[in-house]
N, C-alpha and C positions, 0 to 999 in steps of 0.2 A: 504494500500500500504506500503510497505516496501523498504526501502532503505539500499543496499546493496551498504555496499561503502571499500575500503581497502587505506591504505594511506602508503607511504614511503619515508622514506631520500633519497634526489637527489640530485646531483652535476649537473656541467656544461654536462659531457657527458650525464647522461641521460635524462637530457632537448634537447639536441639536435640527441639523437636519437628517442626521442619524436616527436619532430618537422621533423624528415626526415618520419617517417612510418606512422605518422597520418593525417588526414584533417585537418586541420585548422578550427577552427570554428569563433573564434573571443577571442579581450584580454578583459577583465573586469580591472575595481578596483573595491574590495568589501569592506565596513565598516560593520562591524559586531558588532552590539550593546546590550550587555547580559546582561539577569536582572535574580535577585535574587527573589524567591516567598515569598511573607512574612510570610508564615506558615512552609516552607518545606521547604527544605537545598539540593536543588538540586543537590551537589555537592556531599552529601551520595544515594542520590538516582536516580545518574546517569540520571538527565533529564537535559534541557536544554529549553530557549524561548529566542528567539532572535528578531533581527529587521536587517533585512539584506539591504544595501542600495547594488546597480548596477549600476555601469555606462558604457556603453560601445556605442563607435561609435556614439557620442552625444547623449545617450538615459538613462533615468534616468527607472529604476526599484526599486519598496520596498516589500519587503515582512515580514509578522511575520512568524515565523515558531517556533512548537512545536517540540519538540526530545526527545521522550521516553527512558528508560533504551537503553544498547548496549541489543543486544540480542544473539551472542553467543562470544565464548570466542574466535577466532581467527580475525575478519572482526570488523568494526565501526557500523556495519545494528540495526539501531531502526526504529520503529514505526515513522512516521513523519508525520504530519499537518503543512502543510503552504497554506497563504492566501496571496493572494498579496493586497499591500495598497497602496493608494494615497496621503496618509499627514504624515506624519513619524511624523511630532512634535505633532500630533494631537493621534497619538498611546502610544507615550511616553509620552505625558500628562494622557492620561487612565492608562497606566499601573504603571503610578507612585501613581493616584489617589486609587489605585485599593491597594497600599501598595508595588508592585514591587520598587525595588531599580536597579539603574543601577548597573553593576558589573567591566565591560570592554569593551575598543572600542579594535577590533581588526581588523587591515587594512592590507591588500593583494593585490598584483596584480595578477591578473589569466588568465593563456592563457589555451584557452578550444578547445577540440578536439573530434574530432569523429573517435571512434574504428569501430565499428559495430553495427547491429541492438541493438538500445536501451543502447547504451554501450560509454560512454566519459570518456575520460582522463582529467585532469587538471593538468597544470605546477604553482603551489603556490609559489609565494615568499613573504614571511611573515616576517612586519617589527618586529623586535624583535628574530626572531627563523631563517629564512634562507630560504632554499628550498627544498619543498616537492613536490611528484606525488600523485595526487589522481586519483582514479579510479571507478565510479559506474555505478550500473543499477538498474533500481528498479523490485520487483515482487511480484503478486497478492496474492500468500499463502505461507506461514509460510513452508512450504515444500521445497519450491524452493530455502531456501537460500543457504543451504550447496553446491548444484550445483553451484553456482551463485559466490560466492565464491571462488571456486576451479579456475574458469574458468579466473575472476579477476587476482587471486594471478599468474597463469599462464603468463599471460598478462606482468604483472609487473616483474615478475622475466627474462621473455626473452627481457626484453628493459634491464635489471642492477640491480634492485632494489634487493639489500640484506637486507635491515633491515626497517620492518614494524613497524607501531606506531598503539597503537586502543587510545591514548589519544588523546582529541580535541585540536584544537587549543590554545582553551580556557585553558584549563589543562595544559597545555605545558606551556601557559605563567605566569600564575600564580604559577606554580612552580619555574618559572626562576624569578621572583619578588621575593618568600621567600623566596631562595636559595641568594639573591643579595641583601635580608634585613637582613639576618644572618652573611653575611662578614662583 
């Protein structure tokens, strides 16, 4: 499965022409817990392993999830494995045992939205960086994503969105740390 996802800079108007043309689905806050692999340098070779915590509407969610290279040069779409877990301190004692080091807590609040079949928005505000629109779908062959794509970027550009990001959250903020350890 492939996850085809596109993300861009938003202000106030385009969160709330967001919130006028889409369903509401529900708000999250997400802790996003990132580890480094002890042999690989994830961050030349574009992967990523997290531990995602959920909370929404009094309900606790955890997931691991893997995140392969991007895979084409316009959109965020990699390869992705996630599992949902039930002990987070019991994951991060394995992955630490295992040689992972933590890297970054990254905390969001997310209001999530339904476009269309198989198709959600998200309005991000991310402590540290501001606010972002995301947008995905996922699909079954490597064929489908260029479509998948087009149809996103369409999406986003008739709600406002002029200027796209393919960096992660994670990337973002770790550049704004050595940028703010260099002044």
């Amino acid at each position: 499965m492939y996850e085809v996802e596109l993300k861009g800079y938003a202000d106030d108007e385009i969160f709330e022409k967001v919130r006028e043309k889409f369903e509401f689905m529900r708000k999250e806050i997400h802790e996003d817990i990132y580890y480094q692999h002890p042999c690989r340098d994830f961050s030349r070779t574009d992967e990523a392993l997290r531990i995602r915590i959920k909370r929404f509407n009094g309900h606790f969610e955890a997931f691991l999830t893997y995140k392969g290279p991007k895979i084409d040069e316009k959109s965020k779409t990699r390869f992705e494995i996630e599992v949902e877990i039930d002990d987070v301190d019991k994951y991060s004692q394995l992955l630490e045992a295992l040689g992972f080091r933590e890297v970054l807590t990254i905390v969001k609040t997310r209001e999530k939205y339904y476009v269309d079949k198989g198709i959600t928005i998200t309005l991000d505000e991310v402590e540290g960086l501001g606010k972002f629109v995301e947008i995905e779908t996922l699909v079954k062959e490597k064929e489908e994503i260029p479509k998948a794509v087009e149809r996103l970027e369409k999406i986003l550009r008739d709600i406002g969105v002029e200027k796209f990001e393919r960096k992660s959250y994670l990337e973002l903020l770790l550049e704004t740390s050595q940028t703010t350890q260099r002044t």
